[in-house]
Backbone as CSV, one residue per row, in Angstrom:
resi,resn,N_x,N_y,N_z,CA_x,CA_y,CA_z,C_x,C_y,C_z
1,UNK,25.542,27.580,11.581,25.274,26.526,10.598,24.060,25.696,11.006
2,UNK,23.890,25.191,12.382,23.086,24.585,12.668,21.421,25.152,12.546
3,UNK,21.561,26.894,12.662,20.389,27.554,12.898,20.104,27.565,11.708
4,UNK,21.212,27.404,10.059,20.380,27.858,9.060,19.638,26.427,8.437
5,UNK,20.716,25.168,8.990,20.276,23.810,8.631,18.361,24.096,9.247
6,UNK,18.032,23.949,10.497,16.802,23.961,11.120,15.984,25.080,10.902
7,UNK,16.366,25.932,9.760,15.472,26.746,9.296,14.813,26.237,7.601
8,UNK,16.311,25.543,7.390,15.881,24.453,5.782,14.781,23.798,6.105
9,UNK,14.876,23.110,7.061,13.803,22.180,7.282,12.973,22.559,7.569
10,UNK,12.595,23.401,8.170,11.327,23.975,8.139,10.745,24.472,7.222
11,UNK,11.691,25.217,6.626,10.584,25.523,5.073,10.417,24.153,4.114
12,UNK,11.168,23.335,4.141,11.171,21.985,3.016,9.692,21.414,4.002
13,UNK,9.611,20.972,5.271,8.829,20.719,5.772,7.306,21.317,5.861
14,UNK,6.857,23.220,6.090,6.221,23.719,5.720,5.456,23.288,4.339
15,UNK,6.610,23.608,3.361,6.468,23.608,1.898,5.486,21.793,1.655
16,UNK,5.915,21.024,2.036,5.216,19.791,1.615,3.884,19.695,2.459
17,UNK,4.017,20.145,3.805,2.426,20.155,4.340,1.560,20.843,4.655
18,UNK,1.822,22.384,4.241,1.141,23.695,4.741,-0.187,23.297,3.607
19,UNK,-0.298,22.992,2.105,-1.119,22.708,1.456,-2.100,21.745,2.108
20,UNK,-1.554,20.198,2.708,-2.606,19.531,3.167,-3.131,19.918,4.281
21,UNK,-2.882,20.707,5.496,-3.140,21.781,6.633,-4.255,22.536,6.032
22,UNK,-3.814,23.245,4.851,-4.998,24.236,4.388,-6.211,23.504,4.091
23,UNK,-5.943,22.222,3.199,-6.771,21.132,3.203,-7.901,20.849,3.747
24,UNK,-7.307,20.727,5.187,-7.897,19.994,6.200,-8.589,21.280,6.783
25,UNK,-8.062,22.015,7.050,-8.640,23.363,7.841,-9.932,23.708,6.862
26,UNK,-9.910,23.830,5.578,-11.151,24.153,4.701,-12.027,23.335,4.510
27,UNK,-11.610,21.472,5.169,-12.737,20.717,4.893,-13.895,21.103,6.199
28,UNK,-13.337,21.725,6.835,-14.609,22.247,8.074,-15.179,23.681,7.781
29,UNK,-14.842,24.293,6.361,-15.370,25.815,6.376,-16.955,25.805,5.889
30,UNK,-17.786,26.801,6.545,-19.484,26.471,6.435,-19.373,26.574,4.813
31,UNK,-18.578,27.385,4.011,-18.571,27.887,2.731,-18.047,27.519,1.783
32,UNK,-17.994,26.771,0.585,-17.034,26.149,-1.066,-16.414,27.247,-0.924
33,UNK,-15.679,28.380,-0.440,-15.107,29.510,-1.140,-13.474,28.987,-0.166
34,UNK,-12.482,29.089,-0.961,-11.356,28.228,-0.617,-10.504,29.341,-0.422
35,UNK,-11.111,30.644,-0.107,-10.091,31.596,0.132,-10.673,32.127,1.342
36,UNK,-11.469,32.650,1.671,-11.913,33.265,3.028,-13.333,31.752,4.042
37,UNK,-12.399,32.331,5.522,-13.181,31.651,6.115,-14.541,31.699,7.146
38,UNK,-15.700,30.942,6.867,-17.419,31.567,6.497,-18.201,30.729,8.004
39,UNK,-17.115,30.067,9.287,-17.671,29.060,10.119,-17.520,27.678,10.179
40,UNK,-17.359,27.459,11.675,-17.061,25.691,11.169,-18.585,24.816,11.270
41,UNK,-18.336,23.938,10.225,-18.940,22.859,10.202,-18.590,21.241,9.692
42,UNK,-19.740,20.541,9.224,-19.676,19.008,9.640,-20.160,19.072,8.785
43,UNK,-20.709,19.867,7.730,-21.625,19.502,6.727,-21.119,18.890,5.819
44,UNK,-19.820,18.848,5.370,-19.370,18.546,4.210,-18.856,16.944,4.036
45,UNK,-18.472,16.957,5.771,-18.581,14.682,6.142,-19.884,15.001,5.602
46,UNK,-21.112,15.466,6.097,-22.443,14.771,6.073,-22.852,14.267,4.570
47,UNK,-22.318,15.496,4.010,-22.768,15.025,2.696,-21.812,14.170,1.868
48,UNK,-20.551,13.710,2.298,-19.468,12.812,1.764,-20.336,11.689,2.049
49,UNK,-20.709,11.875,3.102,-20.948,10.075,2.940,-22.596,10.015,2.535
50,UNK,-23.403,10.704,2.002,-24.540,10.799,1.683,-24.558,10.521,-0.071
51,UNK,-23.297,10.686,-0.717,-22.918,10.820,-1.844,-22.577,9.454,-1.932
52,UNK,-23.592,8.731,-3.083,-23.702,7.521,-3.256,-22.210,6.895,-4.586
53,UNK,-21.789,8.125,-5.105,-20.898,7.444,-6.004,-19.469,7.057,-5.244
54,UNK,-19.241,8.347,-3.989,-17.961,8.441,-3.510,-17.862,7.032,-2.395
55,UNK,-19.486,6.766,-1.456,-19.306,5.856,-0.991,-18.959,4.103,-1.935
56,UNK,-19.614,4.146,-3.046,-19.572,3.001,-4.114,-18.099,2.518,-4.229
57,UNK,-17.484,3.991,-4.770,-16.004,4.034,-5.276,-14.861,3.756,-3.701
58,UNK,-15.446,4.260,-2.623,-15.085,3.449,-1.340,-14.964,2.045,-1.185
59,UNK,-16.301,2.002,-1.168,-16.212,-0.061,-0.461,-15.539,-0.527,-1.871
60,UNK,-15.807,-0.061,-2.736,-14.710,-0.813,-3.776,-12.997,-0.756,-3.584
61,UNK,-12.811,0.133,-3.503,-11.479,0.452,-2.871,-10.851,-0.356,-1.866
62,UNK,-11.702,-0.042,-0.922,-11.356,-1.263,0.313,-11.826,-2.521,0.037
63,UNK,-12.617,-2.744,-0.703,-12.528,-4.567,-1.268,-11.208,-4.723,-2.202
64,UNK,-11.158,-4.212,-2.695,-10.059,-4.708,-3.673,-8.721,-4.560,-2.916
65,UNK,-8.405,-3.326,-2.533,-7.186,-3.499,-1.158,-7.230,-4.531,-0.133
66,UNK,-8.166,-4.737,0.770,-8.187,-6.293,1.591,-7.948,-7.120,0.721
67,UNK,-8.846,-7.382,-0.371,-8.306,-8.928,-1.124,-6.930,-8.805,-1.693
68,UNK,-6.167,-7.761,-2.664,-4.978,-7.664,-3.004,-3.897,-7.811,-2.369
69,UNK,-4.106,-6.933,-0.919,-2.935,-6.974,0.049,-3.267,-8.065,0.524
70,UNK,-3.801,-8.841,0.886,-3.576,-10.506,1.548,-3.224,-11.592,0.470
71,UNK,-3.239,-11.518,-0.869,-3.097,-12.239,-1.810,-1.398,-12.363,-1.955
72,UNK,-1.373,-10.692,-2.457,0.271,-10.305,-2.269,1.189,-10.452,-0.799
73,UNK,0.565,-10.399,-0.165,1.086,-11.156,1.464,1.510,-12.162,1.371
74,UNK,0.183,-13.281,0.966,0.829,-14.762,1.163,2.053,-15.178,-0.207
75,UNK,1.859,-14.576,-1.239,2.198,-14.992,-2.050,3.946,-14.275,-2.342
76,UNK,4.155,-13.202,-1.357,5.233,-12.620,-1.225,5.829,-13.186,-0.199
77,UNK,5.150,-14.194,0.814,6.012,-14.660,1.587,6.676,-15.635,0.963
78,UNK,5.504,-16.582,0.153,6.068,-17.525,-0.091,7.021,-17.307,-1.197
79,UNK,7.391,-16.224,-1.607,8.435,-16.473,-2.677,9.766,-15.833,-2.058
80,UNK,9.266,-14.963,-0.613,10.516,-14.720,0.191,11.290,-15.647,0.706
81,UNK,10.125,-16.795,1.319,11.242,-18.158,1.610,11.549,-19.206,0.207
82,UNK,11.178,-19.011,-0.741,11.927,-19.219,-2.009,13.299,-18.845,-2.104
83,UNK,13.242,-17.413,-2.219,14.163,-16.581,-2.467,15.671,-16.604,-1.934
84,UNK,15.306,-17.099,-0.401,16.032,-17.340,0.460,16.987,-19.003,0.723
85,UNK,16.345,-19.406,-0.141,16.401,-21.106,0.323,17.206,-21.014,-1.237
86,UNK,17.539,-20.062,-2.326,18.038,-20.489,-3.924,19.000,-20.185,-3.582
87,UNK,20.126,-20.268,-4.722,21.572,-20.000,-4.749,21.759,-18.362,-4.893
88,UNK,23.071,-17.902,-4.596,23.370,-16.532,-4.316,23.270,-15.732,-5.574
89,UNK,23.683,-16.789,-6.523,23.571,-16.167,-8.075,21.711,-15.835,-8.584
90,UNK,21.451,-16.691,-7.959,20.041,-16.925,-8.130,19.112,-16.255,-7.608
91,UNK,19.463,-15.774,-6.674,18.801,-14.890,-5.858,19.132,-13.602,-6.084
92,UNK,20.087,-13.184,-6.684,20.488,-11.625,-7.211,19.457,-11.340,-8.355
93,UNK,19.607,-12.431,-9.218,18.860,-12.460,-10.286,17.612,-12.095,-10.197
94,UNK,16.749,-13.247,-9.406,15.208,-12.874,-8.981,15.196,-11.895,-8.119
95,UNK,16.227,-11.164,-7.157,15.570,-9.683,-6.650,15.678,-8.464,-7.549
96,UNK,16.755,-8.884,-8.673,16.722,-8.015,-10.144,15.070,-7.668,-10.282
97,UNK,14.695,-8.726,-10.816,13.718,-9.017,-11.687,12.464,-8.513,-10.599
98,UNK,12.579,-8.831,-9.310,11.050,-8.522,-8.284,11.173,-6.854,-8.399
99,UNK,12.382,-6.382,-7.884,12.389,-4.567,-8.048,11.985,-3.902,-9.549
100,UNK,11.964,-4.919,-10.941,11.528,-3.817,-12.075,10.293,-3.144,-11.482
101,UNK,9.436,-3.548,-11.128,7.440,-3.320,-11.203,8.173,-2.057,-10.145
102,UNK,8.977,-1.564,-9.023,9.011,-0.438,-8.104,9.454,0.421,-9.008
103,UNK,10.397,0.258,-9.823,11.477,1.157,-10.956,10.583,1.104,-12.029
104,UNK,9.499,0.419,-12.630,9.165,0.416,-13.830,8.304,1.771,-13.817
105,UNK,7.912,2.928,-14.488,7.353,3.847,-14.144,5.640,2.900,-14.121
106,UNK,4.954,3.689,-13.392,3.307,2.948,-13.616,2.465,3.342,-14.978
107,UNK,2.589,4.316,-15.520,1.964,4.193,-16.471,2.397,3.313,-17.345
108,UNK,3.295,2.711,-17.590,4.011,1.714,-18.303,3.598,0.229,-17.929
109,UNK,3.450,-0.023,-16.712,2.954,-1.161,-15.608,1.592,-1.285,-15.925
110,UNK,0.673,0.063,-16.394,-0.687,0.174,-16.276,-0.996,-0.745,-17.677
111,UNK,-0.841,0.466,-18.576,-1.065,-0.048,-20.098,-0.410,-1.530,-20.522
112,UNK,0.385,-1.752,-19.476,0.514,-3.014,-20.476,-0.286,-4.486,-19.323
113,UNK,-0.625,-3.971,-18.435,-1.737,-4.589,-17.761,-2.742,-4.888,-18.454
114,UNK,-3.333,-3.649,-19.377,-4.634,-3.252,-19.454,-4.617,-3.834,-21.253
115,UNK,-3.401,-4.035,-21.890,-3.442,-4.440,-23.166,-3.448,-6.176,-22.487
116,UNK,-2.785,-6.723,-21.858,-2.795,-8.425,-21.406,-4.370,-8.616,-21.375
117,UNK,-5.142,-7.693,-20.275,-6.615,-8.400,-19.744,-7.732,-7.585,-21.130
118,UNK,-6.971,-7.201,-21.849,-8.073,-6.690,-23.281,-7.742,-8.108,-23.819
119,UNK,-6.317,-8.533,-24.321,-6.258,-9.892,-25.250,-6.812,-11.096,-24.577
120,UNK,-6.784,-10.624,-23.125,-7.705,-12.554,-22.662,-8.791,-12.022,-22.786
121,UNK,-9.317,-11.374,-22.478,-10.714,-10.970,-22.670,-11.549,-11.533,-24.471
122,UNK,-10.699,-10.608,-24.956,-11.320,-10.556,-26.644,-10.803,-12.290,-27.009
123,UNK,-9.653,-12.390,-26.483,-9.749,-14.147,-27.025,-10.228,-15.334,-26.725
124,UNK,-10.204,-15.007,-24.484,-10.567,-16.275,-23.943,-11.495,-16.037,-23.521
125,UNK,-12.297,-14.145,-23.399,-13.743,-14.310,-22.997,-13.597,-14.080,-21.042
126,UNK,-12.201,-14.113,-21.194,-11.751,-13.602,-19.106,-11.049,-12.424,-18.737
127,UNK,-11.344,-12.374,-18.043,-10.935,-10.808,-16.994,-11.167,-9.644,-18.083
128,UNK,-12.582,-9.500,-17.939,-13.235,-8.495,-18.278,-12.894,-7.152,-17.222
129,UNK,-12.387,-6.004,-17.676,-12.354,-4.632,-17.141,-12.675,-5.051,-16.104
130,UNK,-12.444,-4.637,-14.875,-13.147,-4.437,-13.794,-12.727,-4.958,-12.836
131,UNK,-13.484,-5.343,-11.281,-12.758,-5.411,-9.850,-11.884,-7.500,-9.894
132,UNK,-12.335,-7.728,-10.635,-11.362,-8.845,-10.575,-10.038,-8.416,-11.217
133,UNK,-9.944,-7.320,-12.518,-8.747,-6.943,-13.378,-8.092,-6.056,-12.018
134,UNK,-8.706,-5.356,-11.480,-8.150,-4.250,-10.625,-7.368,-5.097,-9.201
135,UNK,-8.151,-6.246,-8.655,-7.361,-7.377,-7.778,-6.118,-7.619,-8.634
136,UNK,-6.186,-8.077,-9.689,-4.857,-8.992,-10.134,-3.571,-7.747,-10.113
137,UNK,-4.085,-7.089,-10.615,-3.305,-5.816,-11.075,-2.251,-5.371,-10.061
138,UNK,-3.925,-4.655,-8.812,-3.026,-4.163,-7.114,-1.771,-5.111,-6.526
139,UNK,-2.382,-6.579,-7.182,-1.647,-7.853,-6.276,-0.209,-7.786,-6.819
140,UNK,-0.248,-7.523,-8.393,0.773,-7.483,-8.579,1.975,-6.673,-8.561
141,UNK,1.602,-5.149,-8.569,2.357,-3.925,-7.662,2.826,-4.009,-6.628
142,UNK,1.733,-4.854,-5.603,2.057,-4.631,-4.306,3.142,-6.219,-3.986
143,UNK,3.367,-7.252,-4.357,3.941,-7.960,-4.349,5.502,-7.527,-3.762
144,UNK,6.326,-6.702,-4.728,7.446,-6.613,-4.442,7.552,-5.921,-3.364
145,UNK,6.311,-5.334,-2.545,6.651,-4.377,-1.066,6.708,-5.566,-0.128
146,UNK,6.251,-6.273,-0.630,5.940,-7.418,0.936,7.259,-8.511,0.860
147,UNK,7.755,-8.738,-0.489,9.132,-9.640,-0.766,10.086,-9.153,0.336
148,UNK,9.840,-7.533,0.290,11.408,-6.748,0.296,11.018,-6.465,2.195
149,UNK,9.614,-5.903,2.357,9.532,-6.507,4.262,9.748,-7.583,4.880
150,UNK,9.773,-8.827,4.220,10.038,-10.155,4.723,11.631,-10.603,4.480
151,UNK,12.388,-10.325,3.553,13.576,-10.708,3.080,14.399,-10.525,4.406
152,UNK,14.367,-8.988,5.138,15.434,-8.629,6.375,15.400,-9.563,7.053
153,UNK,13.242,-10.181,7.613,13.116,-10.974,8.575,13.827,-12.291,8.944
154,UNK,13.680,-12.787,7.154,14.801,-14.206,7.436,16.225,-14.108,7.289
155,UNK,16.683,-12.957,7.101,18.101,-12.833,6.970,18.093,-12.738,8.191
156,UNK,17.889,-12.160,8.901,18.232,-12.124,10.322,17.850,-12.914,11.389
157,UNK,16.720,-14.410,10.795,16.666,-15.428,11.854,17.738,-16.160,11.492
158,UNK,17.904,-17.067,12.550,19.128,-18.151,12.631,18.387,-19.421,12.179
159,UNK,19.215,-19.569,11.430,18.760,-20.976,10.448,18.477,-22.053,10.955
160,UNK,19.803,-22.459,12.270,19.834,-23.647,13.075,18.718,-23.615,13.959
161,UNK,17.751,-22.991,14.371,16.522,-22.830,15.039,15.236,-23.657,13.918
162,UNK,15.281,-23.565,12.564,14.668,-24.589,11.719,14.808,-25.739,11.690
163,UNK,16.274,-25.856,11.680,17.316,-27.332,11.109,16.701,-28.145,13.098
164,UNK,17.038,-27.258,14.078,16.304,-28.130,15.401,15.062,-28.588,15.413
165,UNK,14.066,-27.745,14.988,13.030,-28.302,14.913,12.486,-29.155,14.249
166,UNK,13.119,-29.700,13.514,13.547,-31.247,12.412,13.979,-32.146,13.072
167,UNK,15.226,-31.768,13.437,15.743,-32.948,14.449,15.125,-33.603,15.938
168,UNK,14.105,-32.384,16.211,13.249,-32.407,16.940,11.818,-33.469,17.040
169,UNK,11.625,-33.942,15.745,10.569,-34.330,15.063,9.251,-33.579,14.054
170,UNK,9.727,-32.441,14.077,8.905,-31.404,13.143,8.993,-32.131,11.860
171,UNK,7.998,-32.260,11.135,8.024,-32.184,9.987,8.153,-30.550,9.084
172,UNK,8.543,-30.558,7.661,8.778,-29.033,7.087,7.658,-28.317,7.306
173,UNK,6.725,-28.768,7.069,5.310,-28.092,7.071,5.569,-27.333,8.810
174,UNK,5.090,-28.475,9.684,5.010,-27.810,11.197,6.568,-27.209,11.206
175,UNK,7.351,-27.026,11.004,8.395,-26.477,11.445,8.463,-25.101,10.976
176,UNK,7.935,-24.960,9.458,7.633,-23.439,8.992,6.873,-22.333,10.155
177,UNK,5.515,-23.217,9.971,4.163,-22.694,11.059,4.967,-22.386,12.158
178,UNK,5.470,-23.322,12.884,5.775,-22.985,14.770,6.919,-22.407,14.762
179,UNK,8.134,-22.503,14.021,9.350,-21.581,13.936,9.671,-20.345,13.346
180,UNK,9.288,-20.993,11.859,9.817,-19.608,10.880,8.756,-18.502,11.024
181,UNK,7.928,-18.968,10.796,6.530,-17.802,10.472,6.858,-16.930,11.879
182,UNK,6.484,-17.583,13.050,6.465,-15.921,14.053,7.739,-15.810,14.382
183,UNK,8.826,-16.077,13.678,9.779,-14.665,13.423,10.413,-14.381,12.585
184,UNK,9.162,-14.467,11.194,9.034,-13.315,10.214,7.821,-12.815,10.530
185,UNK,6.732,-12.855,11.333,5.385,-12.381,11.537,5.754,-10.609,11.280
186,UNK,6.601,-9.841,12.227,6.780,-8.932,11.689,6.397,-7.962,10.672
187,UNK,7.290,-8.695,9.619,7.896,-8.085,8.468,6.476,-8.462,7.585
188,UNK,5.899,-9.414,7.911,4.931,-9.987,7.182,3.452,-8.759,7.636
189,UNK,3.219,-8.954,8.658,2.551,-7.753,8.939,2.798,-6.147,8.091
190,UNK,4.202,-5.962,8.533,4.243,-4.744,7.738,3.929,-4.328,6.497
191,UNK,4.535,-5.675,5.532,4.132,-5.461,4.015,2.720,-5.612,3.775
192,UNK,2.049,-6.396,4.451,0.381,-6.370,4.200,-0.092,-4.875,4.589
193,UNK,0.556,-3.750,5.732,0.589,-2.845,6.103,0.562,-1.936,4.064
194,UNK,1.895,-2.005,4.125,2.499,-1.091,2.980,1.796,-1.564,1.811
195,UNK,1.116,-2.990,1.753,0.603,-3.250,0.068,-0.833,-2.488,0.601
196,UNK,-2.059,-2.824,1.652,-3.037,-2.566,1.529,-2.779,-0.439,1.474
197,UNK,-2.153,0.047,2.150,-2.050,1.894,1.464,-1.233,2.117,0.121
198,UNK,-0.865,1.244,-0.544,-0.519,1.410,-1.610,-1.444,0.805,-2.735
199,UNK,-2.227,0.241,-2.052,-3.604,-0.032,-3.172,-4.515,1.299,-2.928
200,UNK,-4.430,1.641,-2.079,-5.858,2.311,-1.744,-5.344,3.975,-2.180
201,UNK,-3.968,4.321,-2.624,-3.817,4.915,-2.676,-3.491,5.069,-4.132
202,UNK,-3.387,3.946,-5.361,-2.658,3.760,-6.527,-4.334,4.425,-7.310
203,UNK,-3.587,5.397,-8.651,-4.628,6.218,-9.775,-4.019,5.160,-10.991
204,UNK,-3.467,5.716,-11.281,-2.898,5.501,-12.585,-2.802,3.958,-13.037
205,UNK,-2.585,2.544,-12.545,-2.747,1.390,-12.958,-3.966,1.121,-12.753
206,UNK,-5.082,1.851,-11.687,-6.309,1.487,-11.728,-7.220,2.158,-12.506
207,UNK,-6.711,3.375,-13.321,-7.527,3.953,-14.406,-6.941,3.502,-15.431
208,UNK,-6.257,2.522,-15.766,-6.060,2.051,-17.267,-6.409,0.278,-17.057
209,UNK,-6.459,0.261,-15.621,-7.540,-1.775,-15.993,-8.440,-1.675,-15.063
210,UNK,-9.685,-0.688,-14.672,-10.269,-1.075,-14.199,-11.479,-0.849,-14.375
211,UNK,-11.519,-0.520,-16.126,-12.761,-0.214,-16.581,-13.639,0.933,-16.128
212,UNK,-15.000,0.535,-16.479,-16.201,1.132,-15.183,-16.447,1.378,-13.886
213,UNK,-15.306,0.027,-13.284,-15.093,0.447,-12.182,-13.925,1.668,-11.271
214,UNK,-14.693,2.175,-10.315,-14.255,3.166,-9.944,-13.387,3.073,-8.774
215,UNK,-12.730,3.807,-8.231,-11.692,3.703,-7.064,-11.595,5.106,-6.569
216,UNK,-11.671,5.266,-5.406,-11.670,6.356,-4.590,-10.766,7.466,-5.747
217,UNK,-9.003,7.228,-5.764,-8.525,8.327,-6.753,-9.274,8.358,-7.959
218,UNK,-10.087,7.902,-8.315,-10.089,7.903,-9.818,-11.907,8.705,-9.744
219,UNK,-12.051,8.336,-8.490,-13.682,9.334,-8.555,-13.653,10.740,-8.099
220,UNK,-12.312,10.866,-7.299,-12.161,12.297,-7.106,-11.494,12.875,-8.528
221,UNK,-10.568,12.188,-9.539,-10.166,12.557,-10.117,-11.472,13.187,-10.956
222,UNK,-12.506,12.174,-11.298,-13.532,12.734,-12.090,-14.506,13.893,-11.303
223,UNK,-14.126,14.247,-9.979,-15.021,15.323,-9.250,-14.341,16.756,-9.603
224,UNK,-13.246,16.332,-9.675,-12.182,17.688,-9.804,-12.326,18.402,-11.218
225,UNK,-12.329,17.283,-12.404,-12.694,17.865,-13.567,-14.109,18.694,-13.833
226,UNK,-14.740,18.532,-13.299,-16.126,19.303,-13.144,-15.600,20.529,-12.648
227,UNK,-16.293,20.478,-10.781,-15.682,21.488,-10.210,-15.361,20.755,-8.774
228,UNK,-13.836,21.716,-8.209,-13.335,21.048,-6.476,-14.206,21.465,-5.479
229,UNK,-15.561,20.420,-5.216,-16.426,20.054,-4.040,-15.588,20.322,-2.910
230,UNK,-16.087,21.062,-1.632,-15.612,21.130,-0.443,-15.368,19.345,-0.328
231,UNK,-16.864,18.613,-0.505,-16.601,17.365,-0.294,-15.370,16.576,-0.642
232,UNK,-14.268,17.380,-1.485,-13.039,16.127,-1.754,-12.151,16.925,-0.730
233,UNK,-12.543,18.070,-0.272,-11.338,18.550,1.034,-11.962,17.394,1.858
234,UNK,-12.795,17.053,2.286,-13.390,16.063,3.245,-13.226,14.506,3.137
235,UNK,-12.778,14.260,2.136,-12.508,13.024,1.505,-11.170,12.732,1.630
236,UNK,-10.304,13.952,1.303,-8.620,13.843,1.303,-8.271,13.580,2.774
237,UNK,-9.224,14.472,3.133,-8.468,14.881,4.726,-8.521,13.236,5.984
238,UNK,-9.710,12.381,5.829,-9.906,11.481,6.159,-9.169,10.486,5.368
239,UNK,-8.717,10.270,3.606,-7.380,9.653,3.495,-6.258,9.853,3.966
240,UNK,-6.013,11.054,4.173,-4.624,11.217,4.888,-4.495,10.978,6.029
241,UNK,-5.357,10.920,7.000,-5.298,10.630,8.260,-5.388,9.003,8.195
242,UNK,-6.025,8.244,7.515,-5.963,6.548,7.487,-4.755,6.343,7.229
243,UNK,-4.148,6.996,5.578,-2.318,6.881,5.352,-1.680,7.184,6.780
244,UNK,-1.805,8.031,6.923,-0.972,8.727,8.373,-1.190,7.761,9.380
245,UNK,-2.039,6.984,9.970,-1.896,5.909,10.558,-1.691,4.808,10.483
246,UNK,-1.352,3.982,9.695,-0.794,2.957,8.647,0.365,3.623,8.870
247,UNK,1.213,4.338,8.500,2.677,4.912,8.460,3.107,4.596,10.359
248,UNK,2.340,5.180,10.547,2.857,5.231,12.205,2.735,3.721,12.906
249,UNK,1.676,3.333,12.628,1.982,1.356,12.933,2.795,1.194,12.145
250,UNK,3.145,1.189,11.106,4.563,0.569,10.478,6.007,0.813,11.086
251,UNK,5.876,2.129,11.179,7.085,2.644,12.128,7.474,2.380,13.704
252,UNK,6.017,2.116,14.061,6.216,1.763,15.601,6.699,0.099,15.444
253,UNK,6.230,-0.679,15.131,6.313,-1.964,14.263,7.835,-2.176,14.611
254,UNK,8.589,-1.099,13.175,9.793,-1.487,13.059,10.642,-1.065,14.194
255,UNK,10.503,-0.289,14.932,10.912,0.327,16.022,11.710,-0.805,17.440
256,UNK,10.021,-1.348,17.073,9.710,-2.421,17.957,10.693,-3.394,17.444
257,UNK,10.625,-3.716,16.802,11.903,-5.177,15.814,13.465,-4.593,16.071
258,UNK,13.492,-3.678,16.151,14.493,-3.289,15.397,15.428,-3.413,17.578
259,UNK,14.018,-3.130,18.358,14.383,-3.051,19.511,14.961,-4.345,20.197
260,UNK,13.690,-5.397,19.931,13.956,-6.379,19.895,15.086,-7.380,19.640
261,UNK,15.726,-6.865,18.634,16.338,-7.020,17.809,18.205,-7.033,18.655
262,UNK,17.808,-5.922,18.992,19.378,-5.222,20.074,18.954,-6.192,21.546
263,UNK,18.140,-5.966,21.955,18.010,-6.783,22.961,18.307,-8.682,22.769
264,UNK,18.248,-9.268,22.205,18.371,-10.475,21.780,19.610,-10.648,21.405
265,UNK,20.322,-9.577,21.380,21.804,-9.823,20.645,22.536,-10.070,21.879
266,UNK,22.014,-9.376,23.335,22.773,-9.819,24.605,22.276,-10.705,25.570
C-alpha cells in the first residue's frame, strides 16, 4: 500500500512539474525549436532583457506590486486589529464579507472593477485606465491575504501583555508600536510576502482595469498570441524561481513561528 501511495505521488507530482522542468531546460536551448535540443546558451536572457516592451511591462509590475502590497499590508493590519477588538457576532460577519473577493471568481472581481473606474472616470473625470486603476485594484485582492496572515498572530498573543503596558504608562498609540506590532510582525511580513506574488502574478483583474497599461502576464499573454518566443521560456523560468522563493521565505517564516511558538509554551 505504501509503495503504490509513493508511486501516486510521484506521478501527481511529475505531472504538475515535468512541464515547467521542460520549461526551464528549453529556456537555455541555442534553438526556438521546442522539440529537439540544438546547445546551451544565454542568448535568450540576453535578449529578454534587451526587449524594451517585456522590460516596460516589468518595472510596471513591480511598481504596482511594491505599492499594492504595502498599501494592503498596512491597511489589512489595521482592520485585523479592528477585527479583533469587535464583538464575536461581528466579527463572523466581517470575516464573511473579507473572504467573498478569495471565493468571488476574478473575472467577476475584474469587470466589475473595471465598470466602477469607467463610471468615475466618464463622470468625475478620475481613475483613468491605468497604473493608478491597477494599484487600487491589486490592493484590493490582496487585502484579504494579509487580514487572514495577521488574524492567527493576535489570536495567539496574550492580551494582558497590552492591558500592562497601559498600566505601565503607555499610552494606546506607544503600546500598539512597542507591544502588539512585533508580535504580529510575523504574520505581517508574511502577508506583504503573499500580497506582493499575488500581484505580480494576477492576469485577469489586470487585463480588464488596466487599460494600456501592461503587466508582465498580460505581455506574455500578447507574445504568445503571435508566436511562443524562446524569450517567454526565459521570462517564466526567472518568474518561477522569484515565486519559488517568496514561497520558501514564507514557509521558513512560518516554521520559524510556529517553532517559536512551542517553545514559549514551556
Amino acid at each position: 500500500m505504501k509503495f503504490f501511495r509513493k508511486i501516486y505521488m510521484f506521478l501527481i507530482f511529475l505531472f504538475l512539474y515535468a512541464p515547467i522542468f521542460v520549461l526551464m531546460v528549453f529556456s537555455f536551448n541555442d534553438s526556438k525549436s521546442r522539440a529537439t535540443w540544438h546547445g546551451f546558451t544565454f542568448k535568450w536572457y540576453h535578449r529578454l532583457f534587451e526587449n524594451n516592451d517585456i522590460l516596460s511591462a516589468f518595472y510596471s509590475t513591480m511598481l504596482i506590486a511594491a505599492i499594492s502590497s504595502v498599501i494592503a499590508t498596512i491597511l489589512g493590519t489595521m482592520a485585523a486589529v479592528g477585527i479583533m477588538k469587535s464583538k464575536k457576532w461581528q466579527r463572523k460577519m466581517i470575516m464573511n464579507i473579507t473572504n467573498l473577493p478569495m471565493i468571488n471568481p476574478e473575472i467577476v472581481t475584474g469587470v466589475s472593477l473595471m465598470l466602477l473606474f469607467v463610471f468615475l472616470y466618464n463622470r468625475f473625470g478620475i481613475f483613468k485606465p491605468g497604473i493608478v486603476t491597477l494599484i487600487f485594484a491589486h490592493t484590493t485582492f490582496c487585502l484579504p491575504y494579509v487580514i487572514l496572515s495577521v488574524m492567527p498572530k493576535l489570536r495567539q498573543m496574550d492580551s494582558h501583555i497590552y492591558e500592562a503596558a497601559l498600566d505601565l504608562g503607555c499610552n494606546p498609540t506607544k503600546s500598539f508600536f512597542k507591544v502588539v506590532l512585533p508580535q504580529i510582525m510575523p504574520g505581517i511580513v508574511t502577508g506583504l510576502i503573499m500580497s506582493f506574488t499575488m500581484s505580480i502574478d494576477d492576469f485577469v483583474i489586470s487585463y480588464f482595469t488596466g487599460g494600456t497599461t501592461q503587466t508582465l502576464p498580460i505581455a506574455v499573454y500578447s507574445m504568445t498570441r503571435k508566436m511562443v518566443s524562446p524569450e517567454i521560456n526565459a521570462l517564466s523560468t526567472i518568474l518561477f524561481l522569484v515565486v519559488f522563493v517568496l514561497l520558501i521565505v514564507i514557509n521558513l517564516r512560518r516554521e520559524k513561528d510556529k517553532n517559536s511558538s512551542i517553545y514559549s509554551e514551556y
